[in-house]
C-alpha positions as CSV (number, residue, x, y, z in Angstrom):
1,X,231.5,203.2,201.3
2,X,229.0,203.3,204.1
3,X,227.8,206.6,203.1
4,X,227.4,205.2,199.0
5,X,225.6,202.7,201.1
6,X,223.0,204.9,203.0
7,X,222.5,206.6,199.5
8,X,221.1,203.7,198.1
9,X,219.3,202.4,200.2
10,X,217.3,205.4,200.8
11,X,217.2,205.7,196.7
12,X,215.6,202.1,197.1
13,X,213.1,202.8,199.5
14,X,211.6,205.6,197.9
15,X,211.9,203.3,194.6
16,X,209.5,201.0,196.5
17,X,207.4,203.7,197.4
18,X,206.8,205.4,194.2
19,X,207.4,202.6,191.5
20,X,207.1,199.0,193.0
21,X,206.7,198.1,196.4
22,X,208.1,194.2,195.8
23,X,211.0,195.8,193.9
24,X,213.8,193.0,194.6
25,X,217.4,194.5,195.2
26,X,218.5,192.4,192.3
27,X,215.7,194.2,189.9
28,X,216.9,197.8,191.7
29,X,220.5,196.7,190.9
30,X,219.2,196.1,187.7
31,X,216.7,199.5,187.0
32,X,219.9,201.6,188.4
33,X,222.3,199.8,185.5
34,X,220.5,200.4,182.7
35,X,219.2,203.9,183.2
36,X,222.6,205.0,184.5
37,X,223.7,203.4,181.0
38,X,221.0,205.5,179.2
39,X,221.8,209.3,181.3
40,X,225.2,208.7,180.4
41,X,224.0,208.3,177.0
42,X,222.3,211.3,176.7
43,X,224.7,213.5,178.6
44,X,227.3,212.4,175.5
45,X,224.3,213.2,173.2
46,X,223.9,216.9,174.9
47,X,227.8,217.2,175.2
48,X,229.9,219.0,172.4
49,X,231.1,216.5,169.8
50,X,234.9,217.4,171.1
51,X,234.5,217.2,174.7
52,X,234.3,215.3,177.3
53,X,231.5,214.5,179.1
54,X,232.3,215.5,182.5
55,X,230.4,213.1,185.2
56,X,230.2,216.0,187.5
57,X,228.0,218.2,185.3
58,X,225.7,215.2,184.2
59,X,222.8,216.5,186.8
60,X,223.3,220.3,184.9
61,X,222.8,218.7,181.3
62,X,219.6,216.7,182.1
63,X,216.3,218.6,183.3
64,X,214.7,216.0,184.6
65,X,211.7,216.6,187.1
66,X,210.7,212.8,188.2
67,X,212.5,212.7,192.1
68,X,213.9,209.3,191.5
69,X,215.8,210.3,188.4
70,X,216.8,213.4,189.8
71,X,218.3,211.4,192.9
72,X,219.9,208.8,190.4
73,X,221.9,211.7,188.5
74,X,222.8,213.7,191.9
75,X,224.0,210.2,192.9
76,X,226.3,209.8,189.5
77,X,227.3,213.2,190.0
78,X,228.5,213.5,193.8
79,X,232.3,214.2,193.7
80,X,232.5,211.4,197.0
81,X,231.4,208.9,194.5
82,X,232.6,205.4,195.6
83,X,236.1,205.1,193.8
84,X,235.2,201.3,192.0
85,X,231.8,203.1,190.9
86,X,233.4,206.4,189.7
87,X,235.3,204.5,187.5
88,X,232.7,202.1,185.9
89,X,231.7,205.1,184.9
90,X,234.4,206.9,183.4
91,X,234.8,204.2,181.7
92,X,231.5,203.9,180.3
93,X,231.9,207.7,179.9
94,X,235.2,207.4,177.8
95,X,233.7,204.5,175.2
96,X,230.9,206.9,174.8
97,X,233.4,209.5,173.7
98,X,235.1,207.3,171.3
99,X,231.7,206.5,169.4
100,X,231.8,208.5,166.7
101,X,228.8,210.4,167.2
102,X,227.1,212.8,164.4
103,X,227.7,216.4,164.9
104,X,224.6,218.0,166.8
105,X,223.8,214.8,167.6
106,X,224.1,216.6,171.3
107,X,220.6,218.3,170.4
108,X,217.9,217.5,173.0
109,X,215.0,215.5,171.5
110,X,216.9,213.8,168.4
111,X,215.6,210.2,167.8
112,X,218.2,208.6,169.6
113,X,216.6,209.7,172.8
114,X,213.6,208.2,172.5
115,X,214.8,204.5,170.3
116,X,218.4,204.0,172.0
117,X,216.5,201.6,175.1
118,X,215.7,199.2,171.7
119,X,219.1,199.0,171.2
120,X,220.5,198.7,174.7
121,X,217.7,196.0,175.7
122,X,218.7,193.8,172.1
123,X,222.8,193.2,174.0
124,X,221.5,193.9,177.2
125,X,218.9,191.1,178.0
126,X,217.6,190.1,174.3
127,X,215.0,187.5,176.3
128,X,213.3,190.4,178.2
129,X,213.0,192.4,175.1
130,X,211.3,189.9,173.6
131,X,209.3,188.6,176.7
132,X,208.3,192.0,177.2
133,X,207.8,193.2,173.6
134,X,210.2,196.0,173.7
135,X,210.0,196.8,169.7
136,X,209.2,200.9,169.1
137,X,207.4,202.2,166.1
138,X,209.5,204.0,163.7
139,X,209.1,207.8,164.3
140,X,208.1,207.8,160.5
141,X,204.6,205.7,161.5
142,X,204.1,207.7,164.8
143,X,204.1,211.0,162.9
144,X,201.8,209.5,160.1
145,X,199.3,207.9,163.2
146,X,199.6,211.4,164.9
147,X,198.8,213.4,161.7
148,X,196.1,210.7,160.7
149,X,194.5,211.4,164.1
150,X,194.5,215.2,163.9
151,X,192.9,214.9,160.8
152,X,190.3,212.4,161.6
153,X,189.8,214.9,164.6
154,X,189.0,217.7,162.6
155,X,186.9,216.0,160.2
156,X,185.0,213.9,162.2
157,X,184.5,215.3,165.8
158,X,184.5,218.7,164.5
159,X,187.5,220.1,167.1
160,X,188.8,222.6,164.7
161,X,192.1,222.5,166.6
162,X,192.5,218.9,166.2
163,X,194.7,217.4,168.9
164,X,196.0,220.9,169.8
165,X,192.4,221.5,171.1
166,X,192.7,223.5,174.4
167,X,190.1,221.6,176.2
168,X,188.3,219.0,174.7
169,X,190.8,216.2,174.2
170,X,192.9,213.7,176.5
171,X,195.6,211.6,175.0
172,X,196.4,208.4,176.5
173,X,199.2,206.2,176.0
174,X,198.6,202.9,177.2
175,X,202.2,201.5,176.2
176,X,204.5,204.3,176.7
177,X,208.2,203.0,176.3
178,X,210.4,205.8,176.0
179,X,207.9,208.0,174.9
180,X,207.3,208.1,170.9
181,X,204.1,209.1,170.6
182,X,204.0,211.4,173.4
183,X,206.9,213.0,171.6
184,X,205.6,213.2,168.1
185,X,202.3,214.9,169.4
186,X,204.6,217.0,170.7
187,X,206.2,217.6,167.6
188,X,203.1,218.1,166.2
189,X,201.0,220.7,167.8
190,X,204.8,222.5,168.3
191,X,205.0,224.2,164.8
192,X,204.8,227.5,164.0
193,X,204.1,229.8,165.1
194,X,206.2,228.8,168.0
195,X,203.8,231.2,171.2
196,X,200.5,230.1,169.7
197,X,201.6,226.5,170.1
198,X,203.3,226.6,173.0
199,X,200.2,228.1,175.0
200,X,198.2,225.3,173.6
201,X,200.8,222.5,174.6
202,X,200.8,224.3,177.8
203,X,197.0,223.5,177.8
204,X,197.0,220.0,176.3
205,X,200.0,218.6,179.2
206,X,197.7,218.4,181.9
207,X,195.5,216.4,180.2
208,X,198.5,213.5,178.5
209,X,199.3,211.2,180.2
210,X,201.5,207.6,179.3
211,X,201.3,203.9,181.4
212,X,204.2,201.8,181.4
213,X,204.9,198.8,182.4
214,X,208.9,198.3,182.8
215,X,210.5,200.3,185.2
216,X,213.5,201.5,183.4
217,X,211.6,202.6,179.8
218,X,209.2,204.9,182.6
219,X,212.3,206.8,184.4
220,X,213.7,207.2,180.1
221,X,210.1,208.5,179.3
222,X,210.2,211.1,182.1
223,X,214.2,211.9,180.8
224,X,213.6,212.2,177.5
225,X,210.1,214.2,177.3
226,X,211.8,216.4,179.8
227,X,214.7,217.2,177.4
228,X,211.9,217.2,174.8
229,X,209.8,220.8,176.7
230,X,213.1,222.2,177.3
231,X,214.3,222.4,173.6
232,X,210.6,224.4,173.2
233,X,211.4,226.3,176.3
234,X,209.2,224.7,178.8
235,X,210.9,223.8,181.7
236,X,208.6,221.5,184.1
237,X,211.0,222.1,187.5
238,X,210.0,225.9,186.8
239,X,207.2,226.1,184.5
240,X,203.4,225.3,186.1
241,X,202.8,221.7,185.2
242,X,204.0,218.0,185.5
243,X,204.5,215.0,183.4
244,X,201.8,212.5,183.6
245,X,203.8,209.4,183.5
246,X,202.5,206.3,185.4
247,X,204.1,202.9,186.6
248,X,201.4,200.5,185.8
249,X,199.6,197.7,183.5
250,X,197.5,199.5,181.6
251,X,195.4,195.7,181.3
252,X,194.5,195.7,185.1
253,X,193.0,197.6,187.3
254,X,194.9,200.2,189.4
255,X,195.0,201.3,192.2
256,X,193.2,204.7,194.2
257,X,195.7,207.2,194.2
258,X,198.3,205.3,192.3
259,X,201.4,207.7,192.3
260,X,203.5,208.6,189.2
């Protein structure tokens, strides 16, 4: 126990070094629960429809690049697992098992990746959803905003590329969540054909970058756009690059050096 111990406490102070620096351990407690609840998600949703999700592998079936997530999955992972813990989770593991879900429903960067938190949040803790505004745009509207953009970018500013430009644009999203909109420009500028757009998403990543405000919707943006480049092939642990996801009120001032 005293090891499981040391693990999280170190996990916690490099939380308050890189997300929040007053982070409470009640808040950690509660950051840890619900994106453990959302990797276990998405290792069912990246697990064949007749298997079982082995806890084990859960580091293998999630790319992730952010430390803190990486340190949370090695920590679900580690075969010393504290016994009470190990079998939360198996639990957890085994109801996700039983869902039903759709056949290739296991397919990185399907929509529940990026609206599940919604969900979660509503039986969660429905008075921080609503304190917080936790409501996500359907992807329906954030491919017609992305499209309308592209064209008003073409039309308008004359960049013939549109947001696939290689060098005059920056993307901002100033309320991230889970990601949407970073995902459908993603989506967008990711048609065929499949090496002209993916030099050009190489090019436009350095220069997209998301602000969040909640803790746990920033570690599932950093998940889920992960999972997102790797279906295309683009693997940020091995590929030049980084996600530029940020911990911060996008309505105040920040901070010199702010890390993501």
């Amino acid at each position: 126990m005293r090891e499981q111990d040391s693990r999280l406490s170190t996990y916690l102070r490099a939380s308050r070094a890189s997300l929040l620096p007053t982070l409470t351990y009640t808040e950690f407690a509660d950051v840890c629960t619900q994106t453990i609840c959302y990797i276990l998600f998405v290792a069912r949703l990246r697990t064949e429809t007749n298997a079982h999700t082995d806890r084990t592998r859960i580091a293998d079936l999630i790319p992730a690049t952010d430390p803190l997530v990486r340190g949370l999955l090695e920590y679900i992972a580690a075969p010393c697992l504290h016994a009470r813990i190990a079998c939360m989770l198996e639990e957890l593991l085994a109801l996700l098992d039983g869902a039903g879900l759709p056949t290739g429903a296991h397919q990185a960067g399907k929509e529940p990746l990026i609206y599940f938190y919604e969900a979660f949040l509503t039986a969660y803790n429905p008075q921080m959803r609503a304190a917080r505004g936790v409501y996500y745009t359907p992807e329906p509207v954030v491919s017609y905003i992305v499209r309308s953009i592209d064209a008003l970018l073409k039309r308008d500013f004359d960049l013939s590329a549109g947001i696939a430009g290689t060098h005059e644009l920056h993307v901002l999203d100033p309320a991230l969540g889970t990601g949407a909109f970073l995902h459908g420009i993603i989506d967008h500028i990711s048609a065929p054909p499949p090496q002209r757009n993916r030099q050009a998403l190489q090019a436009l990543l350095p220069r997209v970058a998301g602000y969040e405000l909640l803790p746990t919707p920033y570690m599932i943006a950093h998940i889920s756009l992960s999972l997102k480049l790797a279906t295309m092939g683009y693997d940020l642990r091995t590929d030049a690059g980084e996600l530029h996801v940020y911990l911060t009120n996008a309505l105040e001032a920040t901070q010199p050096g702010q890390q993501e």
